[in-house]
C-alpha positions in Angstrom: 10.7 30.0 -21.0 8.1 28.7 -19.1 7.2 24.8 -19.3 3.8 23.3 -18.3 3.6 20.1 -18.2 -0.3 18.5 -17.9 -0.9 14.9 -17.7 -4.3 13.1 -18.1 -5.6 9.7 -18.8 -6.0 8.7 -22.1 -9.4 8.2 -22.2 -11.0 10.3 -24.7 -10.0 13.6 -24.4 -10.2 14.9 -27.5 -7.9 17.1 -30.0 -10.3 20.4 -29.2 -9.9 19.7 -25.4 -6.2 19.7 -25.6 -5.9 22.7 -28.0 -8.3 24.5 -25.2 -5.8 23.1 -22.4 -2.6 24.3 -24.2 -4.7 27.6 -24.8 -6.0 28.3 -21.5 -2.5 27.3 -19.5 -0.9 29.5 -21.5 -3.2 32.5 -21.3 -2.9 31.9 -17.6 0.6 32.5 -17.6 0.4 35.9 -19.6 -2.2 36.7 -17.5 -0.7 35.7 -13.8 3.2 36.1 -14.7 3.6 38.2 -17.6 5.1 35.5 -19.6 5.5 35.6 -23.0 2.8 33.3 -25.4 5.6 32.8 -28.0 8.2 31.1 -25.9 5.5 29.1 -23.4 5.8 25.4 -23.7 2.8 23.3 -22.7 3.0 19.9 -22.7 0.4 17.0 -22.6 1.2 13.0 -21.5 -1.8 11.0 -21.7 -1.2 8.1 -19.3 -3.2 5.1 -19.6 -5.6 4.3 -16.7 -3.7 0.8 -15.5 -1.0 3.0 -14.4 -2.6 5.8 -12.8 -3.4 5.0 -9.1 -5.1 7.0 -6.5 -5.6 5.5 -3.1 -3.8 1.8 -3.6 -6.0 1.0 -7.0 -5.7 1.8 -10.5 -8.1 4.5 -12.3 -9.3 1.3 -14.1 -9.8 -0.6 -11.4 -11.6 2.4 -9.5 -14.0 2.9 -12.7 -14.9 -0.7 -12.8 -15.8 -0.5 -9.1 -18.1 2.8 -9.6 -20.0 0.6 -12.4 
């Protein structure tokens, strides 16, 4: 049973973008492994922007600074 686990920031991605995520992660195991759709978890964490860093600084410190 294959498990996918895809985190983002929770920022505004939206209910279609997930269900397009979920879709298209699994189709790509069918299509790369041979997996079966029925027994393919996919799973998505939305994790806020204060604690997402990249380089020493917070996502939302990094957006501010790109303003």
């Amino acid at each position: 049973m294959p498990y996918v686990k895809i985190k983002v920031t929770d920022d505004g991605v939206t209910a279609e973008q997930k269900s397009k995520l979920i879709k298209g992660a699994t189709r790509l195991l069918v299509d790369v492994l041979g997996k079966n759709p029925q027994t393919t978890v996919v799973i998505i964490e939305e994790v806020n922007t204060d604690n997402w860093g990249i380089g020493g600084e917070s996502v939302t410190v990094l957006r501010q600074q790109a303003e």
